[in-house]
C-alpha positions as CSV (number, residue, x, y, z in Angstrom):
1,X,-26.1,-24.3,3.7
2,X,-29.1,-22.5,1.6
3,X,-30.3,-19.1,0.8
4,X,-27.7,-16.7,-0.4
5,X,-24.8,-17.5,2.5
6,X,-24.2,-20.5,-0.6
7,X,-25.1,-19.8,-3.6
8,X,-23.6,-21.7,-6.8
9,X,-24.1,-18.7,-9.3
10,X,-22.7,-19.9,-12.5
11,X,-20.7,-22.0,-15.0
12,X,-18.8,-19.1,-16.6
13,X,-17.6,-19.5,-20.3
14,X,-15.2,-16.6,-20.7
15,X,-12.3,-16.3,-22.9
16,X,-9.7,-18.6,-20.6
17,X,-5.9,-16.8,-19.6
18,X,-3.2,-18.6,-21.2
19,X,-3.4,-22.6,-20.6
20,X,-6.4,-22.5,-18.8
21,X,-10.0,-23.8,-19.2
22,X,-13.3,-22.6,-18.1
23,X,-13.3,-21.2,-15.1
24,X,-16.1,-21.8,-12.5
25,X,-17.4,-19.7,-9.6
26,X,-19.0,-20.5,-6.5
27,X,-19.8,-17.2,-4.0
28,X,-20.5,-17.4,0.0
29,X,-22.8,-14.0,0.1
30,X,-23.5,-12.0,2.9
31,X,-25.3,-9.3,1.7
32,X,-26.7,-8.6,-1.9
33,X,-26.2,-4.9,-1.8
34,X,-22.8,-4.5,-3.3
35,X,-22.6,-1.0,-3.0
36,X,-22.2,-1.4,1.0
37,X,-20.6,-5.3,1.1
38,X,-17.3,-5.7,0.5
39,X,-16.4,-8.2,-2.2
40,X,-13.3,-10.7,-1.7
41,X,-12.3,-12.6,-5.5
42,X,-10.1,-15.7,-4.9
43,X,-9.0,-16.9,-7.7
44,X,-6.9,-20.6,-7.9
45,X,-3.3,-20.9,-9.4
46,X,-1.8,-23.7,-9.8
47,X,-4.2,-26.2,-10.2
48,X,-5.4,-28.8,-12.9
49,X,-8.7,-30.5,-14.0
50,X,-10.4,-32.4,-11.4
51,X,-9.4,-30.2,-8.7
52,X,-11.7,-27.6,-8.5
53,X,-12.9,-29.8,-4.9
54,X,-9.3,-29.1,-3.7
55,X,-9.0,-25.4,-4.4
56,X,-12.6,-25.4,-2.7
57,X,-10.9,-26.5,0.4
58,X,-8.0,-24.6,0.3
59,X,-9.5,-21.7,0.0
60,X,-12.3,-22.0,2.4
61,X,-9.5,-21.7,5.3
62,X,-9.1,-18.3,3.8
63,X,-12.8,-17.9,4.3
64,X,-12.4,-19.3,7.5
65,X,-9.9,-17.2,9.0
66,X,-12.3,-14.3,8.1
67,X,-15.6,-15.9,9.4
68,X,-14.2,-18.0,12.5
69,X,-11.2,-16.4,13.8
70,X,-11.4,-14.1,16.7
71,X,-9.0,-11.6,15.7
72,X,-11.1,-11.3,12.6
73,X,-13.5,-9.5,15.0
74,X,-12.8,-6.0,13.4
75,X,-13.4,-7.1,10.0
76,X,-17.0,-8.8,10.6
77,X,-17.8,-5.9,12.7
78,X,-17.8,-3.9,9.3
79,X,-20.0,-3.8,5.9
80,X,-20.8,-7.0,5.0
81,X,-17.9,-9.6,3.6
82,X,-18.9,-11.5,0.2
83,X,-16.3,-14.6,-1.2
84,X,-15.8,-15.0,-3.8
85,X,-14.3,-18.7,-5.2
86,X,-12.9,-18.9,-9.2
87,X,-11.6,-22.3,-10.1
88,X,-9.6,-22.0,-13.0
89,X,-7.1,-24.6,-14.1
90,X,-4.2,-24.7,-15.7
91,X,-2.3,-27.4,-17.5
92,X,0.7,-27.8,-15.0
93,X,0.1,-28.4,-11.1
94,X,1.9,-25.7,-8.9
95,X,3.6,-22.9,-9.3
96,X,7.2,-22.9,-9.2
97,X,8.2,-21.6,-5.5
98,X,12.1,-21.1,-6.1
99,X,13.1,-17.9,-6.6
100,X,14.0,-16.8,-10.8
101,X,12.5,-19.6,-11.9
102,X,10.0,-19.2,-14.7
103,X,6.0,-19.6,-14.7
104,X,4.7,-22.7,-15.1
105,X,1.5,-22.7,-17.8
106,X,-0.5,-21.8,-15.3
107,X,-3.8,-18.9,-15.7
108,X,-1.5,-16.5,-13.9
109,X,1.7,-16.8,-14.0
110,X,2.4,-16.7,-10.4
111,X,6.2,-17.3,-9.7
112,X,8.9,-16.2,-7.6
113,X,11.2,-13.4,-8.6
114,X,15.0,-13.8,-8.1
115,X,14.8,-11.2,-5.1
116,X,12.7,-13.7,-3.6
117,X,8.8,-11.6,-4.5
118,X,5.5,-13.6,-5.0
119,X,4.4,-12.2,-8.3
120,X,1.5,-12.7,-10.2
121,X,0.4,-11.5,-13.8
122,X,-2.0,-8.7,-11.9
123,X,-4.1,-7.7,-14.9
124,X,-5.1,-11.2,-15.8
125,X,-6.2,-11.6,-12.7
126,X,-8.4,-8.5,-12.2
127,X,-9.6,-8.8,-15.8
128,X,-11.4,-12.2,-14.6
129,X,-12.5,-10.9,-11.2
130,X,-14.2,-7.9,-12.6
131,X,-15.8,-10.4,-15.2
132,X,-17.5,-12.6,-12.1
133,X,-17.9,-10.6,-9.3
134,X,-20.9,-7.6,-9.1
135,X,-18.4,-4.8,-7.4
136,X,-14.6,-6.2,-6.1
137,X,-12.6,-5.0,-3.2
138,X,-9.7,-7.3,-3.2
139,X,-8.7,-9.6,-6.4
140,X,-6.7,-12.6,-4.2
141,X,-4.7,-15.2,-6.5
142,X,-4.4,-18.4,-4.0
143,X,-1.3,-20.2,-4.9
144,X,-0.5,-24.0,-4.6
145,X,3.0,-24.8,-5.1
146,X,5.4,-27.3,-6.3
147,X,6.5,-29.6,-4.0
148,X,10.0,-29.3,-2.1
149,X,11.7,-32.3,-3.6
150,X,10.1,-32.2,-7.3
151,X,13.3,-33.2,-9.1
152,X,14.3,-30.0,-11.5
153,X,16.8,-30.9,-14.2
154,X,20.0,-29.1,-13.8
155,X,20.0,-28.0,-17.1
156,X,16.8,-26.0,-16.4
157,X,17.9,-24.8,-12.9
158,X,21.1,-23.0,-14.6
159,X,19.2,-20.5,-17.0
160,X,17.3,-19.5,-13.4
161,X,18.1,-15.8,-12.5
162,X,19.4,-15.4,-9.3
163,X,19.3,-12.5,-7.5
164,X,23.3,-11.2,-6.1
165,X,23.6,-10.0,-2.2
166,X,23.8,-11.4,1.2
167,X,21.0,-9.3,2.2
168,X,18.4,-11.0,0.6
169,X,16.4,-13.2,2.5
170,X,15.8,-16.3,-0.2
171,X,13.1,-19.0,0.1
172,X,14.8,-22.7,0.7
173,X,11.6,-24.4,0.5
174,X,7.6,-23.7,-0.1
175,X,7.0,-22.7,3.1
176,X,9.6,-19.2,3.0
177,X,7.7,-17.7,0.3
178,X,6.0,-15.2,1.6
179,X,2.9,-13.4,1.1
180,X,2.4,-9.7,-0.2
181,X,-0.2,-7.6,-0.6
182,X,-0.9,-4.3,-2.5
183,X,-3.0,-0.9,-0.7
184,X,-6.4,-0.1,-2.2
185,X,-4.9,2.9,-4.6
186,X,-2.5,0.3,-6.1
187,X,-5.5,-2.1,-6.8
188,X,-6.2,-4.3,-3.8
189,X,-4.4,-7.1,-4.3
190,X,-3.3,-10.7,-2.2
191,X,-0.5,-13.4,-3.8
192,X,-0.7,-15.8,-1.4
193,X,0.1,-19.5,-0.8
194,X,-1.9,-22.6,0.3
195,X,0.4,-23.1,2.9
196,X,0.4,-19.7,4.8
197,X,-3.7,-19.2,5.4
198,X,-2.7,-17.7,9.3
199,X,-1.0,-14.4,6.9
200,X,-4.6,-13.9,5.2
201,X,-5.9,-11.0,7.7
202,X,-2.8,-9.0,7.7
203,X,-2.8,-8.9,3.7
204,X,-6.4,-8.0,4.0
205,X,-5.2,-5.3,6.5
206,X,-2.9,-4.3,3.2
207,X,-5.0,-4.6,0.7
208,X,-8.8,-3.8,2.2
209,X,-8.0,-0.8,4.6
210,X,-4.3,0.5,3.8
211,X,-2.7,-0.8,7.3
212,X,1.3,-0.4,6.5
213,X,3.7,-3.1,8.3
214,X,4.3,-2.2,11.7
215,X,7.6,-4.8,11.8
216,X,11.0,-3.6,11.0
217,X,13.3,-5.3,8.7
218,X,15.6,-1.9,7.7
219,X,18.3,-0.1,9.9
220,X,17.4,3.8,10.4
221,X,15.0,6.1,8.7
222,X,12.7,6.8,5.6
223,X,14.5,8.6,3.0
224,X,12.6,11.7,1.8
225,X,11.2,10.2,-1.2
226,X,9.6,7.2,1.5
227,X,8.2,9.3,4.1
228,X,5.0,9.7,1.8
229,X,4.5,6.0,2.2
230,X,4.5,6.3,5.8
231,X,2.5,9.2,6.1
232,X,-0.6,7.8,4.1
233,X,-0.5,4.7,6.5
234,X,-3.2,5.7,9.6
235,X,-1.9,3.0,11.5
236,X,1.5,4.7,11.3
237,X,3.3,8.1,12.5
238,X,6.5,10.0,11.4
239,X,6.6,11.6,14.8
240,X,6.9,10.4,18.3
241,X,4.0,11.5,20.0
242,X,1.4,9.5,18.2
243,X,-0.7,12.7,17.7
244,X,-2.5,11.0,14.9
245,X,-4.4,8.7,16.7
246,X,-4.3,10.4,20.2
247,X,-8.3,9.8,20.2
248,X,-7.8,5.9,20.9
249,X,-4.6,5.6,22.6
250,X,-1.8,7.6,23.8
251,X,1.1,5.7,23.0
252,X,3.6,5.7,20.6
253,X,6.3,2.7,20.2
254,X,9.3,3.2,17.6
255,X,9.9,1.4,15.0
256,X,7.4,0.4,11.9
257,X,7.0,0.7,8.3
258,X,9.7,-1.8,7.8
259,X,12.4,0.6,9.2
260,X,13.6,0.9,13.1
261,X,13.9,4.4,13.2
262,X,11.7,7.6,12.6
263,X,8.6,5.9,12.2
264,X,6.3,4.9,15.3
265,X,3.4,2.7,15.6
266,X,0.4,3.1,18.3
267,X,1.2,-0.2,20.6
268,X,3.9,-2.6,20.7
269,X,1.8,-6.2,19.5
270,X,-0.5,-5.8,16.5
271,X,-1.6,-8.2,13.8
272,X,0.6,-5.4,11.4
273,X,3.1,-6.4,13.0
274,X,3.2,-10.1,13.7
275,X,1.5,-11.3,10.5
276,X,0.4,-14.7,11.8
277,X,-0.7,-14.2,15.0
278,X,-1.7,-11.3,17.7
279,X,-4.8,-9.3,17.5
280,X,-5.3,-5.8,15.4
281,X,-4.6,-3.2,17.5
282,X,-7.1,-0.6,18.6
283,X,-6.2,1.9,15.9
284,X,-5.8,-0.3,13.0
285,X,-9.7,-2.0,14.8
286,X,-10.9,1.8,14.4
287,X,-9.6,2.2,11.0
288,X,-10.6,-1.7,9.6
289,X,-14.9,-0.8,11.6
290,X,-14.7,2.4,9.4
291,X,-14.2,4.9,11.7
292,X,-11.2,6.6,10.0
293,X,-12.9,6.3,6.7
294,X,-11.7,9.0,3.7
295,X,-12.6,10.8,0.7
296,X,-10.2,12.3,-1.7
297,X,-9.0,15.3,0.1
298,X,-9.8,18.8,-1.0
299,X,-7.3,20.6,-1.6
300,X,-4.7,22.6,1.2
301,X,-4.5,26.8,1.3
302,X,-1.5,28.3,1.2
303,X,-0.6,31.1,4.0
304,X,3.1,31.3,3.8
305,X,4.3,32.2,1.6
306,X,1.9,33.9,0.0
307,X,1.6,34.8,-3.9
308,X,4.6,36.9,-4.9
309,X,6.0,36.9,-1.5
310,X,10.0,38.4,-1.3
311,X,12.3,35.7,0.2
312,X,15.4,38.2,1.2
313,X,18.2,36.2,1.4
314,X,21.7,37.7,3.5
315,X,24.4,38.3,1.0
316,X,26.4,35.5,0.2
317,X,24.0,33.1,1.7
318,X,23.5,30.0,-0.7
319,X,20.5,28.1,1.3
320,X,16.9,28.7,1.1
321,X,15.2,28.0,4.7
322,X,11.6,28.7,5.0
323,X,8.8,27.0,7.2
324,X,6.2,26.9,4.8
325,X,2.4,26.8,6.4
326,X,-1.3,25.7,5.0
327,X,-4.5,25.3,6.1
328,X,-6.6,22.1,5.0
329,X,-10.0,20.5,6.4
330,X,-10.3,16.9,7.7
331,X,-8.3,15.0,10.3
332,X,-8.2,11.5,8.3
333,X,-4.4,10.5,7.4
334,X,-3.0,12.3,4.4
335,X,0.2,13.4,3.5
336,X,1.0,16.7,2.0
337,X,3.8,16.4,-0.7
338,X,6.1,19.8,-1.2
339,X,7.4,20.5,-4.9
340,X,9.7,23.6,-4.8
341,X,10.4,24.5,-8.5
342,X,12.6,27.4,-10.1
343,X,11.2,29.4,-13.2
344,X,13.3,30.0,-15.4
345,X,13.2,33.0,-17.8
346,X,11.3,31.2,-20.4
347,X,8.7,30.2,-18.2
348,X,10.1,26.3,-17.9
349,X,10.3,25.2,-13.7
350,X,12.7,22.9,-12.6
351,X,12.2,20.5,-9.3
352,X,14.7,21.8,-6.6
353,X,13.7,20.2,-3.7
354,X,10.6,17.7,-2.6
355,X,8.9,16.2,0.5
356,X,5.9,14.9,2.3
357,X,4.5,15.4,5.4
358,X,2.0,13.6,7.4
359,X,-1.3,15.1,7.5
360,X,-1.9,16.2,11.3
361,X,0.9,18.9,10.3
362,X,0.6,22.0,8.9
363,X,4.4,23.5,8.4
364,X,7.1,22.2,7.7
365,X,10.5,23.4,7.2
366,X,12.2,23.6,3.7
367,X,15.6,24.2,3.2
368,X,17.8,23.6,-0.1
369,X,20.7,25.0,-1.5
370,X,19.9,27.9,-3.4
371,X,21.9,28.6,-6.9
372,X,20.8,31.8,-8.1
373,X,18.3,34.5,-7.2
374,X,15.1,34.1,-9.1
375,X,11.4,33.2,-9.3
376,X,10.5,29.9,-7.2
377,X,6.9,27.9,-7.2
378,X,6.2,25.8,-4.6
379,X,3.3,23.6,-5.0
380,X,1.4,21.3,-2.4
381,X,-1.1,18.6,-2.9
382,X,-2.9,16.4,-0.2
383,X,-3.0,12.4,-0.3
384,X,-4.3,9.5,0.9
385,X,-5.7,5.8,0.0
386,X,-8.7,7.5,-2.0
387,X,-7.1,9.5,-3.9
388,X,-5.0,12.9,-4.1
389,X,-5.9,16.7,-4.5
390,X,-5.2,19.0,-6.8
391,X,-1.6,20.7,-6.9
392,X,-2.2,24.3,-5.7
393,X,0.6,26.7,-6.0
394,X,2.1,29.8,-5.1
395,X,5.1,31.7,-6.1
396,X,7.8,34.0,-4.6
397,X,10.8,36.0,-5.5
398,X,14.0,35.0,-4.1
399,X,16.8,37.7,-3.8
400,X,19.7,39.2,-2.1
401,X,19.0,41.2,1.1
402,X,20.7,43.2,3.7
403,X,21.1,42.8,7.5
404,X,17.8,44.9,7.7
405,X,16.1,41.6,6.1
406,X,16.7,39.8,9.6
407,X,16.3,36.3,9.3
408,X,17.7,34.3,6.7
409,X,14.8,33.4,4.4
410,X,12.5,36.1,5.9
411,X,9.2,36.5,3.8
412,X,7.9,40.0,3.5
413,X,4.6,40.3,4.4
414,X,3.3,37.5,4.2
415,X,0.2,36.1,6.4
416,X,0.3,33.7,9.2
């Protein structure tokens, strides 16, 4: 192939990672304007001298699964896709696959934890991407493992930290270690293996476009302090109706976000969900063509309460319940995370109470035990995969009320 779809660009001579030599690049280019393209790094692990030709090959199923494969019809459909290939090796061949045992001197340290995690050293990995490529999306480290039945000494495989639980769902050879994937905010990365190329478009779906897993693998609910992770997710919902994405379809199936309850996604087969087969569904095609695209949000109003509101409470009542309410611009997926705080004398605030909501709602309902009458903030800030807003607060007096207050937590004149 000529012109700039194949394009050998250099012989780089950078300071090598840790028992590596000089790495080398070769980049498949669709489009020279890297503002607008969208630039894949894949960088080799695991590999020695001499086998740059197999790392070429390895990870040109990668490529291909982007290029060739129908279900990949989203992503082309999009800004153009550049690749990326860094051939850097290391002095051992393959990285150990069985889980606690150490790195191997390879450029990046890719292992598996004792929980059974792909990890990789991250920042050398994005320090040499950012070093070869003009503008990176996604930093992918391509993994080739040792074999099965290498023979490990038993002296070595007894100072490997394993992991305690039944739960845990532990690779017994190569081919269960699985690959992850972190959202654009947390830096766009893939670990992945040589052996699982068919789970390449759903970690792209992760790592390019901030689709969430729309399998289950936990029994009930997000806790409070996960419901944020849900919410930023626009291929996901914390409520039944699927009002997020009511535009494309009007279905909502529970069960998503790794848990089987409380969380619904928009159909019941998606690439999300099945990581090695199925098509993406329509919303997570809407969301991978642009069309759900997002800036940092600006930040929400506050109408209830408003500034110095009085929360009366009944005497002898001991829990705060208010439906707070906001305004905010923009339909793309956000959620809106809730800090109520109590100021104390000396001006110091305390967290009381916290929560997220998902960003097609505009109240929620807060209720926490309340200790003592006093001066509470309550601050809200807007988030999603671009970034987050400013925290914008208001404050309100909590005290003791009579019968005349009504309801319990009533706020005086405040504003709808």
């Amino acid at each position: 192939m000529t012109g700039p779809r194949r394009l050998l660009l250099a012989l780089l001579l950078l300071a090598a990672p840790a028992g590596a030599q000089e790495p080398r690049l070769t980049s498949d280019l669709a489009s020279t304007d890297w503002a607008r393209a969208v630039d894949v790094v894949i960088l080799s692990e695991g590999y020695v001298r001499g086998e740059e030709q197999r790392f070429l090959a390895d990870a040109k199923r990668l490529a291909d699964a982007i290029r060739l494969d129908p279900d990949a019809a989203p992503l082309r459909a999009g800004p153009p896709i550049n690749l990326h290939f860094v051939f850097v090796p290391g002095r051992d061949r393959g990285a150990p696959w069985q889980p606690g045992r150490p790195a191997r001197r390879t450029p990046f340290g890719v292992h598996v934890t004792p929980e059974g995690d792909l990890e990789a050293d991250d920042a050398e990995a994005d320090a040499l991407a950012a070093e070869v490529a003009p503008d990176v999306d996604v930093v992918v480290v391509l993994a080739r493992l040792t074999p099965a039945d290498e023979p490990i000494p038993a002296s070595a495989r007894r100072r490997w930290p394993v992991a305690e639980g039944d739960d845990l769902d532990l690779p017994e050879d190569p081919d269960d270690v699985r690959p992850n994937a972190d959202v654009p905010t947390d830096g766009g990365r893939i670990r992945t293996t040589t052996l699982d190329p068919e789970a390449f478009l759903h970690e792209l779906g992760h790592a390019l476009y901030g689709l969430g897993d729309e399998y289950e693998e936990y029994p009930g609910a997000p806790s409070a302090d996960e419901r944020w992770e849900v919410a930023v997710c626009p291929n996901l919902t914390l409520e039944p109706t699927g009002r997020r994405w009511r535009d494309i379809v009007d279905t909502a199936f529970e069960g998503g976000g790794m848990w089987t309850k409380g969380v619904w996604r928009p159909e019941r087969r998606c690439r999300m969900r099945e990581s090695r087969a199925d098509a993406f569904c329509l919303v997570c095609q809407e969301v991978i063509r642009g069309g759900r695209d997002a800036d940092a949000p600006g930040a929400p109003v506050w109408t209830r309460p408003t500034e110095d509101a009085l929360v009366l409470l009944p005497p002898g009542q001991r829990r705060l319940t208010l439906e707070p309410r906001w305004r905010h611009r923009g339909d793309a997926p956000v959620s809106f995370h809730l800090d109520l705080r109590r100021i104390s004398p000396d001006g110091r605030r305390r967290q009381v109470w916290w929560d997220a909501v998902e960003g097609h709602a505009r109240r929620t309902t807060l209720e926490v035990g309340v200790q003592r009458a006093g001066t509470y903030a309550l601050g809200i800030s807007a988030v999603n995969l671009a970034g987050a807003s400013e925290v914008v607060w208001t404050t309100f007096t909590v005290r003791p009320g009579g019968s005349a207050s009504g309801l319990v937590g009533a706020v005086g004149e405040a504003t709808d």
